[in-house]
N, C-alpha and C positions, 0 to 999 in steps of 0.2 A: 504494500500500500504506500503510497504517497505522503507525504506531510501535510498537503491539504488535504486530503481524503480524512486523515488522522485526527487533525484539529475540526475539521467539520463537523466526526463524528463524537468526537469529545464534548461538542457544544451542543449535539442535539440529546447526549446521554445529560448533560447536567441541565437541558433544558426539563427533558423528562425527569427528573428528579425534585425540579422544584415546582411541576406539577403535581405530582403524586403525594409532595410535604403540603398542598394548601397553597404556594404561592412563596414568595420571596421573605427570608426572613428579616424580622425587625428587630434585628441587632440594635440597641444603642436607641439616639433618639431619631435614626431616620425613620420616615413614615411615605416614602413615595409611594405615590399614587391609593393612598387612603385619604376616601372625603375629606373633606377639610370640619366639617359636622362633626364626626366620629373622631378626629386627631387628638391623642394628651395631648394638653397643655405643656408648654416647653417649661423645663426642670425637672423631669420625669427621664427615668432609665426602664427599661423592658428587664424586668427580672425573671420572666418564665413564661414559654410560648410551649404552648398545648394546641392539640386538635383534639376536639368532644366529637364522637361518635355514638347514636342514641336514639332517639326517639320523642318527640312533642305528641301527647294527647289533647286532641281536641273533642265538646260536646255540644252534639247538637240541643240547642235552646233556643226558649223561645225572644227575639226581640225586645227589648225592653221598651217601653211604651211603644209599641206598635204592634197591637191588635193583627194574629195572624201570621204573624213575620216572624220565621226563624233565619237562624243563623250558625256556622260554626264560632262556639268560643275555645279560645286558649285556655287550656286548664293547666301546664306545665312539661317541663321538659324532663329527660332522667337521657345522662350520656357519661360516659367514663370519658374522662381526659388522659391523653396520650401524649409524652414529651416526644421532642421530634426526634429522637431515636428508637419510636416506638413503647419504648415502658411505662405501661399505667402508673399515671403520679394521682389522679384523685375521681373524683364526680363532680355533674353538674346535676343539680335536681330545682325543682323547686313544684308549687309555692311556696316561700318566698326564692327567688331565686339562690339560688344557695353555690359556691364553687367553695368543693371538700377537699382538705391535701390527705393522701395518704395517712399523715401523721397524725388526725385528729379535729389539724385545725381548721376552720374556714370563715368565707365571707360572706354578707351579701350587699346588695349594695342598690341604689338609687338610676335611674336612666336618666341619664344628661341627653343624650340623641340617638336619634336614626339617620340612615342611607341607606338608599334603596341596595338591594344585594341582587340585583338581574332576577328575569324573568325567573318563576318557580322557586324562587328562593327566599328565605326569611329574607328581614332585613341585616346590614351591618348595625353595630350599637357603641355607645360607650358609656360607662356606669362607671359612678363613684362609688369606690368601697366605702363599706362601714368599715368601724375596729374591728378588727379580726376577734374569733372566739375560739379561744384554743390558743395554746404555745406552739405555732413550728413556722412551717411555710408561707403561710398565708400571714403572718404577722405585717405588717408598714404597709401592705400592698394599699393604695390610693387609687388605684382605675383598672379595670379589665373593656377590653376591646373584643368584640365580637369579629370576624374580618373573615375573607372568602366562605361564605355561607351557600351550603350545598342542600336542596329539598326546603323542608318543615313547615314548607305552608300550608294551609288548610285544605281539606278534602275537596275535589271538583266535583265528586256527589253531590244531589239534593239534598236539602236538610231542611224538614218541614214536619207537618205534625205526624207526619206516617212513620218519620226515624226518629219524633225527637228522646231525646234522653239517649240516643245512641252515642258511642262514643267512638273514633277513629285514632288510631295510631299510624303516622309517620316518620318514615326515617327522615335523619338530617345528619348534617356535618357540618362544624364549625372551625375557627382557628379562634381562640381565646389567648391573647397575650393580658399579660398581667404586668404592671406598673407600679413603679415606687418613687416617691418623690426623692431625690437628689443630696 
């Protein structure tokens, strides 16, 4: 083989590679091409980047003041979080939304924003932590970012008074990086 053949295929092996990770990682404080909505705020380091693999349950109900009208609602999410060399570091559950470390401890935290995550797909997010509960991992952390969101939207089903109280499970996949202030 060639030299260019070589470097060609080197670039298309680590292209595929930071496809199959979610997307590019967010070493440090850069943040290309993440909304500007969903960005930490600058004085913040990325202390620990996971991909949630899981599930959102959604139920059908009825509309709230509207006579007749149903709707899927979010009821909550449950997905093991996986560091990018694959080894389960914790869970994501909620309600309340909840991100667990292996060791005990965990967060939850409040929604500062959304952006859209492409068609069929949740949205992207960014939440300010609470104090952490529990001594380990989850201690300082200040923001987690929701980022390349795959599925989790709600069912294309009808959802009306012949399903309602039905409840639907679908997959998703997410990148959760986690943030500490400086």
């Amino acid at each position: 083989m060639t030299t260019r053949t070589l470097t060609a295929l080197a670039a298309a092996s680590l292209l595929s590679a930071c496809a199959m990770s979610g997307g590019t990682s967010m070493s440090g404080s850069a943040q290309t091409g993440v909304p500007d909505a969903v960005r930490v705020p600058a004085g913040h380091s990325v202390v620990l980047e996971t991909v949630g693999n899981g599930e959102i349950t959604y139920d059908c109900r009825a509309k709230k003041d509207m006579a007749g009208a149903f709707e899927w609602v979010f009821i909550g999410p449950d997905a093991r979080l996986m560091d990018r060399s694959g080894k389960a570091v914790g869970r994501y559950y909620g309600p309340p939304a909840t991100w667990e470390s292996n060791d005990g401890s965990r967060i939850t935290g409040a929604q500062l924003a959304v952006a859209p995550g492409g068609e069929g797909n949740i949205p992207l997010q960014l939440v300010k932590a609470n104090p952490a509960m529990g001594m380990g991992a989850m201690q300082g952390m200040s923001h987690v970012q929701r980022l390349a969101t795959r599925g989790g939207v709600a069912p294309a089903m009808a959802c009306g008074a012949g399903n309602a109280g039905q409840k639907s499970v679908v997959k998703y996949q997410a990148d959760y990086i986690f943030w500490r202030a400086n």
